[in-house]
N, C-alpha and C positions, 0 to 999 in steps of 0.2 A: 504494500500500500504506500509507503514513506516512496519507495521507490516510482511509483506511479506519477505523485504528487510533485516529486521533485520533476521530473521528464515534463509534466503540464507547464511546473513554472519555467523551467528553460524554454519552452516551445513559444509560452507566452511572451516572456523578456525578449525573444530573438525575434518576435514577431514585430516586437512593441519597436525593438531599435531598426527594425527593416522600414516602420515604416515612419519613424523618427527621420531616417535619413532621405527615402523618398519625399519625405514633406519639405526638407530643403533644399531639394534636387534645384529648384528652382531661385533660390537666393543665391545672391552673391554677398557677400564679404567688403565685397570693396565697393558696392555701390551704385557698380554699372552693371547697364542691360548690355550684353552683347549673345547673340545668338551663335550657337557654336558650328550650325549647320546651315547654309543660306540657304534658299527655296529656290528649286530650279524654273529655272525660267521657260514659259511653255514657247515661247518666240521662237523660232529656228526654220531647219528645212524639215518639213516633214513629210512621208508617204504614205497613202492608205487606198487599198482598193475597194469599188465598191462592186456587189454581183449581184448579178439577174437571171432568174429563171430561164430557163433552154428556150431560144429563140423570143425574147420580149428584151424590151426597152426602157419598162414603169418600171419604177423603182418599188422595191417591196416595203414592209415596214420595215424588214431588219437593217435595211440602205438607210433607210429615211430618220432613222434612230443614229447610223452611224455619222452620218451628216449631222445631226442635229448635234450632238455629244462633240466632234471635231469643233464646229463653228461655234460652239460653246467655249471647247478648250482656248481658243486662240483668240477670245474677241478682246484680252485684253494688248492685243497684238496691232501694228501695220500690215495689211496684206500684202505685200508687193509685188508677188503674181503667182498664177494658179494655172499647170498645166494639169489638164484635163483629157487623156488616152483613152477613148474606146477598143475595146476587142471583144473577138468574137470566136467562135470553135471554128472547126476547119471544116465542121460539114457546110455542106450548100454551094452555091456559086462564088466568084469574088466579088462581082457585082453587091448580091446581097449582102452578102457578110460585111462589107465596109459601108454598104447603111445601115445596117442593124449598130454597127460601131460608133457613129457619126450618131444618129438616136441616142445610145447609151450615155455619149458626152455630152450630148445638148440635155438630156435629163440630167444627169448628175449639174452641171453647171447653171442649169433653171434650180434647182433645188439649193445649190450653195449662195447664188444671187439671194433667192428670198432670205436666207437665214443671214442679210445683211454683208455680205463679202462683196467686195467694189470688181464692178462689171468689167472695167480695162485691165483689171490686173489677168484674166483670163485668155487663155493661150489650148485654142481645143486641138485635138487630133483625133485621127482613127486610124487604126490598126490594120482593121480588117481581120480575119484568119494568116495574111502573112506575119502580120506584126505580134501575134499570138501565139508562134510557133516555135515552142522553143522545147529541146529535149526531154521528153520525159513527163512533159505536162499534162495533166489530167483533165478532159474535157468540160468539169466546171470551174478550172484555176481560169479558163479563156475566156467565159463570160464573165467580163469586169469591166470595171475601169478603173484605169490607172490613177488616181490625183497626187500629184507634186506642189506642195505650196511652200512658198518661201514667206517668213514674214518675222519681223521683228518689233522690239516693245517701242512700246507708242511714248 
């Protein structure tokens, strides 16, 4: 029992000084604020694809959530320009396939306009199925598009 007793108040005491110490994790001694870790900064280049169902152009909700979450991250940014790549699979003609691609960036780029992102910084392409073609690639990595934005803090 004595021994029980004893194991409770060491558990207690080690707990009491853990969080003695956590409670001044946050003081300083000397007075000053200084943050020991700076906040990275969401400004830069960044890449993200967004994908569409086999042979369509509308952007689903999972695109339109992904847009929305990006143009989120970076509003407190400059845009300074925004390339925007459609591609498309290799089935079908080339004709088709580099409108379906040409479609896929003028959606994605109507959707990132609305969520506020400046219209001149925007830079479209399409792919087509050649521009999509690259080793090893699984027939839904090619329905996408590509976006590249550049941007830095305001």
């Amino acid at each position: 029992m004595k021994r029980t007793n004893a194991i409770a108040r060491g558990l207690a005491l080690a707990g009491l000084g853990a969080a003695t110490m956590l409670a001044g994790c946050g003081a300083n001694p000397f007075g000053r604020t200084k943050s020991l870790v700076a906040a990275p900064s969401a400004c830069g280049v960044h890449r993200f694809d967004v994908y569409f169902a086999d042979g369509q152009a509308d952007l689903t909700s999972s695109a339109r959530t992904a847009i929305s979450l990006t143009a989120t991250a970076l509003q407190t940014c400059n845009i300074r320009s925004v390339k925007v790549t459609g591609l498309a699979d290799a089935r079908g003609g080339a004709a088709a396939n580099l409108s379906i691609s040409q479609r896929r960036a003028q959606a994605v780029t109507e959707a990132l306009e609305a969520a506020g992102w400046p219209a001149p910084a925007f830079e479209l392409g399409a792919g087509g199925s050649e521009g999509a073609s690259s080793g090893g690639v699984s027939e839904p990595l090619r329905r996408r598009t590509e976006v590249v934005v550049e941007a830095t803090p305001k």
